[in-house]
N, C-alpha and C positions, 0 to 999 in steps of 0.2 A: 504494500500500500504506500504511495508516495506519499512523503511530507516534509516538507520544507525546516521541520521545528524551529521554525521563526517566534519564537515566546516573548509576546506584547509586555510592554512594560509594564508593571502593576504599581501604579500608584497607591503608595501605603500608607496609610493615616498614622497620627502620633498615637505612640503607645499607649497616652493617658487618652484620649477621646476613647479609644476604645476596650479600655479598662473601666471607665465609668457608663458605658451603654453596657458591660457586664455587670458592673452591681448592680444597675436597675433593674437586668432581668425580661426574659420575653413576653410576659404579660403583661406590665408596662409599657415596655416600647410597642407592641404592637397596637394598644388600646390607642398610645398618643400619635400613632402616626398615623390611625385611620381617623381623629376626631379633629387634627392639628393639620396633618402634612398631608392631606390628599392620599394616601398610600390605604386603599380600604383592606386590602387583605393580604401582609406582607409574610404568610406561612408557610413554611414547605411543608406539606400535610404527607404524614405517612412515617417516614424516617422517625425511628423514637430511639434513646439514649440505650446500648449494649449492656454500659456500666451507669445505675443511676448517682445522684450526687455533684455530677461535674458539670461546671459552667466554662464555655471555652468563648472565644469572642476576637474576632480577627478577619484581616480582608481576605478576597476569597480566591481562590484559584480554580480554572472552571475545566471539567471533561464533558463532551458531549459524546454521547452515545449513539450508537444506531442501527436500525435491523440489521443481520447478518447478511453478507453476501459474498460466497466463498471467493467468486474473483478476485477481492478486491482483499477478502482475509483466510488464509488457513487456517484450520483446526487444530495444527501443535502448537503444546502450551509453551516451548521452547523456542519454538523455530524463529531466528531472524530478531532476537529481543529488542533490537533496537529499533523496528521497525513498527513495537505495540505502544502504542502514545497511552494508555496507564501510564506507563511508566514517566512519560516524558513531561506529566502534568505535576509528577513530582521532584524534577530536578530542580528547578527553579526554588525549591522550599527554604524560604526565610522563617527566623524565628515568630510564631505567630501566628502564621498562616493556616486557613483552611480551607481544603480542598474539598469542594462541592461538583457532585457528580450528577449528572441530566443520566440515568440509567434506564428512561422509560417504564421505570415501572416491572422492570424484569426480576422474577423470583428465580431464574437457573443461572445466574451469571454473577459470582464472586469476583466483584471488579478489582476487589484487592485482599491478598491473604498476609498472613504473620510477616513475610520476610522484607514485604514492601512499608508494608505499614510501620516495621522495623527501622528500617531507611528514615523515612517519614518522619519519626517520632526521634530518631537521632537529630536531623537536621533542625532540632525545636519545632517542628508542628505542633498548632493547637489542636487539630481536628479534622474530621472529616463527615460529610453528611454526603448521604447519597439515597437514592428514590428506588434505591432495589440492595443486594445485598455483597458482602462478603465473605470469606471462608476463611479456616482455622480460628474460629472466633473466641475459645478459649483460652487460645497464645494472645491473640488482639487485646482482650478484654485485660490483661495481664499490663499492657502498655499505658506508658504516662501521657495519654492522649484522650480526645473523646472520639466517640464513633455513634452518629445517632445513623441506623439504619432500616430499612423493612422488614429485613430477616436477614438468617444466614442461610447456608449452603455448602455444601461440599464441592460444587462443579469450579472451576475457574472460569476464569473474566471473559473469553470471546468460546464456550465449547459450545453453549447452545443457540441464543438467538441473537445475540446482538454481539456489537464492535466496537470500540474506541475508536472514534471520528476525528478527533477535533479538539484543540488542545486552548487553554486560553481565551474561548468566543463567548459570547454571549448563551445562555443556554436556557431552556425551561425544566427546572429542575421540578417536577412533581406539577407542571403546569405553571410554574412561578420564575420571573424572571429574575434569571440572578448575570450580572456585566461581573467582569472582573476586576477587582478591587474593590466592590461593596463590600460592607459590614457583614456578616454572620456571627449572630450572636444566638445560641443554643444551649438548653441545659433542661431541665426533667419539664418541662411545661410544651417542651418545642424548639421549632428552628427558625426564628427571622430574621429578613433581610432588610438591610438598611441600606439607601441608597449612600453609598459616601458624601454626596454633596449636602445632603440632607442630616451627616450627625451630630454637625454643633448644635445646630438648630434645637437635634431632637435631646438633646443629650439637657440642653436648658430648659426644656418643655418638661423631659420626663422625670427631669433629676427634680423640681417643683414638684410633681402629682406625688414621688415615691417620698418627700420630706413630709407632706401632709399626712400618708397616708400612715408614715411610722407614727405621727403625731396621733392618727385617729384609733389606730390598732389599740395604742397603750390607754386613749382613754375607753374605749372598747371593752380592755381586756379587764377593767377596774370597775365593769358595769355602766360605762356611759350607754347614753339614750342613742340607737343606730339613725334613728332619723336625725340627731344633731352633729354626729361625727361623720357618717359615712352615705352619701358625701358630705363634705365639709360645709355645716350652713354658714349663713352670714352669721345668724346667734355663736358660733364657734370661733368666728374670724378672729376676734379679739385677742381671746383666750390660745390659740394657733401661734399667733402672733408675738406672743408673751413668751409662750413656748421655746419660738425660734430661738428670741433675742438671752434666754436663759442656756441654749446649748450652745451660742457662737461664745458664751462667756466664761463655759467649761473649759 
């Protein structure tokens, strides 16, 4: 299969922007990017955490996937390595990064096993999401990485239907459009995407709703009235308010 591996630059956001769109978490960000930034449904639905617990958060590096078609791909899982772009989407791996796979939705096709994901997680990767699965998952899961996926599998990455296309492009991972160098921010609730140009924005939108919401949690958790804390009325504003100016003081 010809390719050029021409690997587009990936503009990387600062390591603190995208450290604080991970304390805020996917439930957050998604809520304020569909009510603030136009972005109504920024999820890759399907892919869920291998190992629960872990929050990863980093721009993305992209594979796109696609029906098999022997001319263009062989069936050995050896043959010609240099020539299977898996691989190729993980050379580039800076510390941080996570690689988001378009895999259509395929349950036969382990687009990455232990010895890649190995590599991967040497080079500092944060993560990987993908819309279908991969293999040796008990070694993977072992790894200081995250992996949200649909399943696993025993087959490898091109044996049954589909093929590594396409390295770096734009892709629709789960039907969701992820460019490369957005945000991917994932952890036990999901996986969303954030456009990069969009995370100051969002990062001061949502870093606001998650201070209120520790505020309303604790008076919440003390027996406050749910119609005064959550959401936050004007009767609460004050008292919110007080709040603040009492922890910037700690």
């Amino acid at each position: 299969m010809d390719n050029p591996f021409d690997y587009k630059d990936i503009v990387r956001p600062p390591r603190a922007l995208v450290d604080a769109l991970a304390r805020i978490g996917s439930a957050t960000l998604s809520s304020e990017l569909a009510q603030h930034l136009g972005i109504r449904d920024p999820q890759i639905r399907g892919p869920r955490p291998l190992v629960k617990g872990r929050t990863v958060a980093g721009p993305a590096l992209t594979l796109q996937c696609m029906p098999k078609r022997e001319d263009l791909y062989g069936a050995a899982e050896y043959e010609d390595p240099e020539k299977q772009l898996h691989r190729h989407v993980l050379y580039p791996t800076q510390p941080g990064d996570v690689v988001v796979v378009d895999a259509r939705g395929d349950l036969g096709s382990g687009i990455f096993g232990e010895m890649m994901l190995t590599f991967f997680a040497g080079r500092g990767g944060a993560g990987v999401v993908i819309d279908g699965c991969i293999r040796d998952s008990a070694e993977a899961a072992k790894l200081d990485i995250g992996i949200w996926v649909k399943d696993v599998t025993p087959n490898y990455h091109a044996q049954t239907n589909i093929i590594p296309f396409a390295v770096n492009v734009p892709i629709a991972c789960a039907n969701v459009l992820v460019i490369p160098g957005d945000i991917i921010v994932a952890d036990d609730d999901g996986v969303v995407v954030v456009p990069a140009a969009l995370a100051e924005q969002l990062v001061a939108i949502a870093g606001q709703h998650a201070e209120w919401e520790e505020f309303a949690r604790i008076r919440l958790s003390e027996g406050g009235d749910l119609r005064k804390y959550y959401p936050l009325s004007v009767e609460a504003e004050a008292e919110y308010q007080a709040w603040r100016r009492a922890q910037s003081n700690d």
